[in-house]
C-alpha positions in Angstrom: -1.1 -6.7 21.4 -0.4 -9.4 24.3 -4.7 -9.1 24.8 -5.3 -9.3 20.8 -3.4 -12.3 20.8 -4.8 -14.0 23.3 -8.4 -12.7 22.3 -7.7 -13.9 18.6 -6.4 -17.3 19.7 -9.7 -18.0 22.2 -11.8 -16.9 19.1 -10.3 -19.2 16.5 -10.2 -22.1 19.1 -13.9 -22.1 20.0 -14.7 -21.7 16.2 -16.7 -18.1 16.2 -14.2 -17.2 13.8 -15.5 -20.1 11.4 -18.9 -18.9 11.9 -18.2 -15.4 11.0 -16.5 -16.1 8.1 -19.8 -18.4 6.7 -22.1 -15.2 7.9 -19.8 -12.5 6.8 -19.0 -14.1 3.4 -21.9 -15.3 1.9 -22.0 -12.2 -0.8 -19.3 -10.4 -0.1 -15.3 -10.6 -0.7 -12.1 -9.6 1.0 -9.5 -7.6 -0.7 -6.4 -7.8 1.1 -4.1 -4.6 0.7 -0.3 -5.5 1.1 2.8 -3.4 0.4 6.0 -4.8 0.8 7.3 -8.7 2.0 10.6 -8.9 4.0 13.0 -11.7 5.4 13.2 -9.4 8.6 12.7 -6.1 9.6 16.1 -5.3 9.6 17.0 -5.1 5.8 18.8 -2.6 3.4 16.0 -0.5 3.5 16.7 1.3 6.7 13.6 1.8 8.9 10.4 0.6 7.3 7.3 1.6 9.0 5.3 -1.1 10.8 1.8 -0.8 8.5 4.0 -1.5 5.8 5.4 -5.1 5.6 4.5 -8.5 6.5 7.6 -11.0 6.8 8.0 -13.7 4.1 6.9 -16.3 6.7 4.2 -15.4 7.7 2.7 -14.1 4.0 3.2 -17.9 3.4 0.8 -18.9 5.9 -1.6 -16.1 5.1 -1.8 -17.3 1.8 -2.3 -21.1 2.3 -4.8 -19.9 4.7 -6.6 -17.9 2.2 -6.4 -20.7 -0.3 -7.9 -23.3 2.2 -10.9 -20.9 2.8 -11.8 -19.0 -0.4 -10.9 -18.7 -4.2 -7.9 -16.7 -4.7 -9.1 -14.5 -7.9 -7.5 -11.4 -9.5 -9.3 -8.5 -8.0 -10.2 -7.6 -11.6 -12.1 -11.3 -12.4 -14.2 -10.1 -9.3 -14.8 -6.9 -10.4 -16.2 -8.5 -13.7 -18.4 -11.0 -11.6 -19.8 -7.9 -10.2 -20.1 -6.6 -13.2 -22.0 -9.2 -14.5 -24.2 -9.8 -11.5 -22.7 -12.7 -10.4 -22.1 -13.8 -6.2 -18.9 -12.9 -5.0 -19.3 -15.0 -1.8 -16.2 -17.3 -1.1 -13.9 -15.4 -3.4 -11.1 -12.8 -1.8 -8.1 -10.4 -3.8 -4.7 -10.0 -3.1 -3.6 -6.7 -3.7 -0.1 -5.1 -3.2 0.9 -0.9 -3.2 2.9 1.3 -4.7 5.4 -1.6 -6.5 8.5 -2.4 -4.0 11.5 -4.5 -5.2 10.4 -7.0 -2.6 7.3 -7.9 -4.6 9.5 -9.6 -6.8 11.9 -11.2 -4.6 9.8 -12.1 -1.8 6.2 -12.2 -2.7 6.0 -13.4 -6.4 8.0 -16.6 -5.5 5.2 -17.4 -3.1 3.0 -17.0 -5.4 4.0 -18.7 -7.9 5.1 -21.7 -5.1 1.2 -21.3 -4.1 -0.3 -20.9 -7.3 -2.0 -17.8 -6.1 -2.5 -14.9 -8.2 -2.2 -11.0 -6.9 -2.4 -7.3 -8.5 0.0 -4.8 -7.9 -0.4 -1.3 -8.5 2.4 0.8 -9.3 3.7 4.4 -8.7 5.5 3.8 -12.2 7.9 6.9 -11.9 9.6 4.8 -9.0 10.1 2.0 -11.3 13.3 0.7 -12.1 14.8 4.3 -9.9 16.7 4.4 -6.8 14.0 7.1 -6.5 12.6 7.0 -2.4 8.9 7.8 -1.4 9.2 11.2 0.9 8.3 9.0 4.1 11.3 6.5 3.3 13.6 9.9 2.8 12.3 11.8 5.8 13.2 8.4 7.9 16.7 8.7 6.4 17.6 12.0 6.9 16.0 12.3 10.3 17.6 8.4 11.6 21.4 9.9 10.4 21.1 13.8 11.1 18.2 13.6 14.3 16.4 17.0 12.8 17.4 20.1 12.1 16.4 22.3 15.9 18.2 25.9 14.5 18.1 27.0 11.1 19.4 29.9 9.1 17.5 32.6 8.1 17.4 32.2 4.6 16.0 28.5 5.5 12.4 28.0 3.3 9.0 29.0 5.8 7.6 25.3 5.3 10.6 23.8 6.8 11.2 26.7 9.7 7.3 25.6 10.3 7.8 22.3 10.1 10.3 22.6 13.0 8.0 24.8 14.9 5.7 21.5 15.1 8.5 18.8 15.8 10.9 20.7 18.1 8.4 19.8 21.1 7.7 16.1 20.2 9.4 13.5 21.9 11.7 11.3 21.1 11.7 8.4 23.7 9.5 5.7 21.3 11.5 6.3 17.9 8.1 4.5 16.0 5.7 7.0 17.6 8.1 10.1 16.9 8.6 8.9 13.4 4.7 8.1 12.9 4.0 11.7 14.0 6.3 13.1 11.3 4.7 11.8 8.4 1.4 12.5 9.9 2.2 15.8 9.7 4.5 15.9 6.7 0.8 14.6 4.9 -0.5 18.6 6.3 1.6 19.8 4.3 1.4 20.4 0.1 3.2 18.6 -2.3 5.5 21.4 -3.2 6.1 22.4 0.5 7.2 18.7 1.0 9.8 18.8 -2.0 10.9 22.4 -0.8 11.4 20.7 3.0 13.3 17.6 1.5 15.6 19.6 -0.8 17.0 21.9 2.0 17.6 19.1 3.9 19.1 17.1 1.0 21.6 20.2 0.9 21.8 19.9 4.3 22.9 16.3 4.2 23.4 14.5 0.8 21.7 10.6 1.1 20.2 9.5 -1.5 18.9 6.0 -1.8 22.5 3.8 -2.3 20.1 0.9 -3.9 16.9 0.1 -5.7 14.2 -0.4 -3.5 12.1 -0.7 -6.5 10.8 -3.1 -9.4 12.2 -2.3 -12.2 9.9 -3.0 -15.9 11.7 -6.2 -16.5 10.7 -7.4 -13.1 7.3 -6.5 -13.9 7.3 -8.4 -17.3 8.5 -11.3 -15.8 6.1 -11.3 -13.5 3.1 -10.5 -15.7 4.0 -13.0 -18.3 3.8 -15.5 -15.4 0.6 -15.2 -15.8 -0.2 -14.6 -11.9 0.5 -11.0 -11.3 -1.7 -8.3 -13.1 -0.7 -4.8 -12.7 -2.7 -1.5 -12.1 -2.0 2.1 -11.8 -0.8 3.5 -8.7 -0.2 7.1 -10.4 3.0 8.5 -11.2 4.7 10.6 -8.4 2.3 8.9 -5.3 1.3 12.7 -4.5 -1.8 12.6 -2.5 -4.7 13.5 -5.6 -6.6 15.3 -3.7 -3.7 18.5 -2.8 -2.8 18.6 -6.5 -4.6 20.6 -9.4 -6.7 19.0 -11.7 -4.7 19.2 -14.5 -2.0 17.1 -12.6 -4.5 15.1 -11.7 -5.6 14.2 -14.9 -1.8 13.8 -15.7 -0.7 11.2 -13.1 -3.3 9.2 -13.6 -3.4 8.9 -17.4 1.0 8.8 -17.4 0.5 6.2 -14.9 -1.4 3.9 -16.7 0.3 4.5 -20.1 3.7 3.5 -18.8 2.4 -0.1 -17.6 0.1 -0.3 -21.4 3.8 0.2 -23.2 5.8 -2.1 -20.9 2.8 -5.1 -20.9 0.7 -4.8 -23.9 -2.3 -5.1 -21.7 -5.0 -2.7 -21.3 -5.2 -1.1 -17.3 -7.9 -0.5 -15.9 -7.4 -0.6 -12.1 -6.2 2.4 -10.2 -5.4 2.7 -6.4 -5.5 5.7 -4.6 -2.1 7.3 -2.7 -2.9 7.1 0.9 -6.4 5.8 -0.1 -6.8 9.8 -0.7 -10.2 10.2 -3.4 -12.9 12.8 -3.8 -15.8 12.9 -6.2 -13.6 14.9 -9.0 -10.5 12.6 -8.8 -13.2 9.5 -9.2 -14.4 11.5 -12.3 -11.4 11.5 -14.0 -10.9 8.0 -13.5 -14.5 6.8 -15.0 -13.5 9.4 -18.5 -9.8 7.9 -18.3 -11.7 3.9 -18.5 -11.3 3.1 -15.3 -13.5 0.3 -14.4 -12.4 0.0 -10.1 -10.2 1.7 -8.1 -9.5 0.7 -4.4 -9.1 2.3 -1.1 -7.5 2.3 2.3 -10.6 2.2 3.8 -11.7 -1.1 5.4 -14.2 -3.0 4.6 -15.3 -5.6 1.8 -16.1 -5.9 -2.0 -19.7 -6.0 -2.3 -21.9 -6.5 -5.2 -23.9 -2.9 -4.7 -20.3 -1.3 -3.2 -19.3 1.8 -5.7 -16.4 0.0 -7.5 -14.5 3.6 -7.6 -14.2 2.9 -3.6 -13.6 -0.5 -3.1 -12.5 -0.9 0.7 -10.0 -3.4 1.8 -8.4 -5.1 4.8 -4.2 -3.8 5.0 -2.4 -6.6 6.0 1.0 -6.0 7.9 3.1 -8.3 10.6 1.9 -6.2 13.9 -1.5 -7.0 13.5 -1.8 -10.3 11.7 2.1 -12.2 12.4 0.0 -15.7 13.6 -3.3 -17.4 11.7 -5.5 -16.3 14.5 -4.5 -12.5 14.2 -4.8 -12.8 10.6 -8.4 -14.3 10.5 -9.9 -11.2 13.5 -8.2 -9.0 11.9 -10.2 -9.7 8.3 -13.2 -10.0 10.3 -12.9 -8.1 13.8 -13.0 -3.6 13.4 -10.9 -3.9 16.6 -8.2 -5.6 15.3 
C-alpha cells in the first residue's frame, strides 16, 4: 500500500490521471459499488471486513470529487440513455449493496448534503431484522469462541469438514485467517452453511444484539427524498448460482415485490450476491422485467456492454482512503 500510495500520488500530480480519465471516458461510465459508510472501523458491528466500508470522511471527498468530474446520475437514468442510444461519456453511478443501517445514517446525509443521488439494492429479508449475513455471524462466533478444534460425534459432516480445512490455517494475521474462512465457507452449499452456523449457534448463543440493518421506513424516507432509488438484491443473499431454480425464481421475484409494496415504484434493477450470475439466473431476470442487473466484476458501463452484467469499480477505505487512490483505483487494474 506504502508503493500504491506513493504511485497514485506521482500519477495525479503529473496529470496522467487527468488524461486517462478524458481517454477512458469519452463513451463509457463508472459505476461505483459501495456497501456500508462508517465513523471508524471500530463500531457496534464487531469486525467488518476491509472490502466492505469506506469511512464517512473519506465517502465525502469521493463524492465531491465525482461531482467536480462527471454527472452524478441514477444508475437507472444511464441505463435508459443506453437504452435509447444516447453517450454515456462523463456520467458515473453510485451504487450501494445488500442495504446496511449505515446507508441511512452515514451515507444518505451526504448525499443529500451533496445533492448526489445513489441506488441501493437490497437483500429485503434483512430489512428492518437484527438478522446477520453468514460472514458477519461466522466473524462473531469465531472472534468470541476462536473455532471449534474437537467435536462430538454426533457433530453434522459439513461442520467436522469444515474443521478438517481450518484446523491447519494460521492464525497470526486475524484479517487473512478470517478472509480464508469465508473463502471457504462460499465452497460450501447454502444448506451446509445454515447446518454449520446452527450447531455453532447451539454451541454458543450470539445473535446480533442490534439492527445492523435499514428498516422499510428508513427506506421510504430515503426514497421519498427523491435521491435514493432502490433495486433488488434478492431475499436471503444466497449465492444464485448453488440454489435450485425454483428458489431462484423465488428470491428474485419476493425480492422485488417487497420493495414494489413498501415504495409504490416499479423495480427493475437487480444485483447479484457475490456478483455470482450464470446464463439461467440472467434468464429469469429478463422474464421477471428486469431491465440491468450489475456485477462484482470490474470494469465500466458501456453502450454495447450486456446490461444483465454491468461491471463496476468496489470502492472501500484500503484501496481508495485519499483522492489519488481513489482516482487509480477507478482507472488503474492494479489498484
Amino acid at each position: 500500500m506504502t508503493l500504491k500510495r506513493v504511485t497514485a500520488g506521482f500519477l495525479s500530480a503529473s496529470g496522467l490521471l487527468s488524461v486517462a480519465e478524458r481517454v477512458r471516458f469519452t463513451n463509457r461510465a463508472p459505476v461505483f459499488m459501495y456497501h456500508r459508510v462508517l465513523t471508524g472501523r471500530d463500531t457496534e458491528s464487531g469486525y467488518v471486513q476491509p472490502g466492505m466500508f469506506v469511512l464517512t470522511a473519506s465517502f465525502r471527498k469521493q463524492l465531491m470529487y465525482l461531482s467536480s468530474r462527471f454527472r452524478v446520475l441514477f444508475l437507472e437514468e444511464l441505463v435508459e440513455r443506453i437504452s435509447k442510444g444516447k453517450k454515456i461519456g462523463g456520467l458515473c453511478a453510485i451504487t450501494f449493496d445488500d442495504g446496511w443501517r449505515d446507508n441511512y445514517s452515514e451515507a444518505f446525509p451526504v448525499l443529500r448534503e451533496l445533492d448526489i443521488p445513489a441506488t441501493i439494492f437490497l437483500a429485503t429479508g434483512f430489512m428492518g431484522t437484527k438478522r446477520l449475513f453468514w460472514p458477519e455471524e461466522m466473524f462473531l462466533h469465531l472472534d468470541r469462541m476462536n473455532l471449534i478444534l474437537s467435536l462430538p460425534d454426533n457433530a453434522p459432516a459439513p461442520l467436522q469438514h469444515f474443521c478438517n480445512e481450518t484446523r491447519s490455517l494460521s492464525r497470526e494475521n486475524r484479517e487473512s485467517f478470517l478472509e480464508t474462512i469465508i473463502a471457504i465457507m462460499k465452497g460450501y452449499t447454502p444448506a451446509e452453511r445454515q447446518e454449520i452456523l446452527s450447531y455453532l449457534r447451539t454451541m454458543h448463543h450470539n445473535g446480533a444484539e442490534i439492527r445492523h440493518m435499514l428498516n422499510w421506513e428508513e427506506i421510504r424516507t430515503m426514497n421519498e427524498s427523491g435521491l435514493v432509488r432502490f433495486g433488488a438484491h434478492t431475499v436471503n443473499h444466497e449465492l444464485l448460482d448453488q440454489l435450485p431454480h425454483s428458489q431462484v425464481r423465488e428470491e428474485i421475484a419476493v425480492s422485488r415485490s417487497h420493495i414494489e409494496t413498501c415504495i409504490g415504484k416499479r423495480v427493475g434493477l437487480f444485483a447479484y450476491p457475490n456478483g455470482n450470475t450464470t446464463a439461467g439466473i440472467r434468464k429469469v431476470l429478463a422474464e421477471n422485467g428486469f431491465h440491468a442487473a450489475v456485477t462484482t466484476r470490474r470494469g465500466y458501463l458501456e453502450s454495447e456492454g450486456s446490461l444483465l452484467e454491468v461491471p463496476r469499480i468496489g470502492i472501500h477505505e484500503d484501496v481508495s482512503s485519499n483522492i489519488p487512490l481513489f482516482r487509480s483505483r477507478m482507472l488503474l487494474p492494479f489498484f
